[in-house]
N, C-alpha and C positions, 0 to 999 in steps of 0.2 A: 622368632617365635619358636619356644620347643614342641615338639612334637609328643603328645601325650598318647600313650599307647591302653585303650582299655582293657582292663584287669578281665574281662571274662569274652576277649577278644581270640576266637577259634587261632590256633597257632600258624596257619600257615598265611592269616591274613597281615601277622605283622607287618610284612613286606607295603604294602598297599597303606597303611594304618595313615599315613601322613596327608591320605584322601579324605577322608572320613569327617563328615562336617557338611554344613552349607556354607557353599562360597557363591558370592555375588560378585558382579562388576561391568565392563560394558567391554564393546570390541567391536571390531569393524568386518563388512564385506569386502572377500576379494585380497588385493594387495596391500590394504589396509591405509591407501594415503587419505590425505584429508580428504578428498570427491566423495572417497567412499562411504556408503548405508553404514550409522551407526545403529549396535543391538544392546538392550540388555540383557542378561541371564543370569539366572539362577540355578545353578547346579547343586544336588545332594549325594552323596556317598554314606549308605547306612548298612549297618551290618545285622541278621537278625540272627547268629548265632549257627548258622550254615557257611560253610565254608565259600563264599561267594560277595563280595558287592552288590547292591542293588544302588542301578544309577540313573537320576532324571534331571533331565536337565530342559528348562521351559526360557523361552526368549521373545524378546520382543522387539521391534522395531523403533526406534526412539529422533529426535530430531537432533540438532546442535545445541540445543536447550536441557538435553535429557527427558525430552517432555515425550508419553509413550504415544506411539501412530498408532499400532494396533499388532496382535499376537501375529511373532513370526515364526514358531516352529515348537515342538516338543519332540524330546526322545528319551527311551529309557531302556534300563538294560542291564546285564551281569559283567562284575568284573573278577579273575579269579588267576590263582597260581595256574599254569598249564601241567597238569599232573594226570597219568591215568588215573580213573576214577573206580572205585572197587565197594564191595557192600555195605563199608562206613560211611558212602554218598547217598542222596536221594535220587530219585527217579530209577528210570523213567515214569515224567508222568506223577503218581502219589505212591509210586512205590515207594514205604519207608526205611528209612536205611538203618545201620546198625546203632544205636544212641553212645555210642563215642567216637569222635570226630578222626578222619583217617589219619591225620598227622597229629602224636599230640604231644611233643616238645618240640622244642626249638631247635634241638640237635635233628630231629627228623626234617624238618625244613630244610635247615643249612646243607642237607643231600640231594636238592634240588636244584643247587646254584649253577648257575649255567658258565661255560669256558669264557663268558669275561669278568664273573664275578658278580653276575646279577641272577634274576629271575626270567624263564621263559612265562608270560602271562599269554590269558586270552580273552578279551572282550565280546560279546554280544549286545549288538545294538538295534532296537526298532525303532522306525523313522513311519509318522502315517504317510499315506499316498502308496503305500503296500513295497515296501523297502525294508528289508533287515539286513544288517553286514554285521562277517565273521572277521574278527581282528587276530590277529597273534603278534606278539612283540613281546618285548624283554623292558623289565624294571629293573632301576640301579640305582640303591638309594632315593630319591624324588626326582626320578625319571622315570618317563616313559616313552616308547617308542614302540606305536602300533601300524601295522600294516595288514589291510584288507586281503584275506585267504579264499570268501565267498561273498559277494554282495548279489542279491535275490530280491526280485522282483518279479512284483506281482504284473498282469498279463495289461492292465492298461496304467500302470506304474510310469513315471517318466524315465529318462536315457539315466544309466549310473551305474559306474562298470566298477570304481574301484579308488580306493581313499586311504591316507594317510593320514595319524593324528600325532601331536607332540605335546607331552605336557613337561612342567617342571614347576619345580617350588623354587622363589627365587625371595630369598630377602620375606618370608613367609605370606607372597604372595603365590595365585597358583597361575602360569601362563599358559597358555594353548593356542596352535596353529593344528588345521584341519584344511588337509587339501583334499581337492576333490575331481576325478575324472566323467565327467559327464558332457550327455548332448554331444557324444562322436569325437572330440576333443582329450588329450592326454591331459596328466596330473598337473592339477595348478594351483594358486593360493583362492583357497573356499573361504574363510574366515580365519580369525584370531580376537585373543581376547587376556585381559588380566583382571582374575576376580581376588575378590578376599574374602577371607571364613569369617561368616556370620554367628556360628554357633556349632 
């Protein structure tokens, strides 16, 4: 499947672009063997002309039928090149920022490429049950590789110290593995999943 890059797509999201879409599909709890809770979800990646990602992803609990139990989770959030940010951004807050975008060709991108040849990104996630994690990792072509810098919670929030996420485009599906350190326990396998773009 190629990769369509929209025409009035802020420059420095090129990198990201091959997100961009709803993808659907199912995946398992855990270590993913058969025993394991199957989910489905629906993720979107949309871009509203801000140099950022906005990302939700809604899941559900499903049987060996696909047939759905009942909603198991929602999360949403920003996904973005890791760049100091200067008066062509917004914020904080509704402060308005300068109306042309702080990177604006391609060649200004390409001076962000990090020593293996990718991107350093950063993600911000919220989770209810009063949870947000700060991610940082690097894109390379249709990878991604995040690792948790702050995960915050709120005061009667459950145990959740710190999380890894792995995506990839394979064969123009999108993969992902999400581990998770929680409940006093080190990093383990949380979920996984392989969706397709819907639209």
């Amino acid at each position: 499947m190629p990769i369509e890059i929209p025409t009035d797509l802020t420059p420095e999201l090129v990198p990201l672009s091959w997100l961009l879409g709803r993808w659907e599909g199912t995946g398992r709890l855990g270590e993913g063997s058969a025993e394991s809770a199957q989910f489905a979800q629906s993720v979107s990646f949309t871009q509203c002309g801000l140099p950022f990602l906005q990302y939700t992803a809604e899941s559900t609990l499903i049987d060996e039928n696909g047939v759905t139990l009942r909603p198991l989770s929602v999360e949403s959030g920003f996904w973005a090149l890791d760049r100091k940010l200067n008066d062509a951004d917004v914020g904080p807050g509704l402060t308005p920022a300068d109306i042309v975008p702080a990177l604006k060709s391609a060649d200004e991108v390409e001076q962000l490429r990090n020593d293996t040849g990718g991107f350093d990104i950063t993600a911000t996630i919220v989770h209810p049950g009063g949870i947000a994690e700060l991610y940082y990792g690097t894109i390379k072509g249709p990878q991604i590789q995040l690792s948790t810098d702050l995960v915050m919670r709120g005061q009667n929030a459950k145990d959740y110290t710190a999380a890894t996420r792995l995506l990839g485009l394979v064969d123009g599906e999108l993969y992902w593995r999400w581990d998770v350190a929680s409940n006093g326990n080190s990093i383990a396998a949380h979920a996984s999943a392989i969706l397709k773009k819907v639209s």
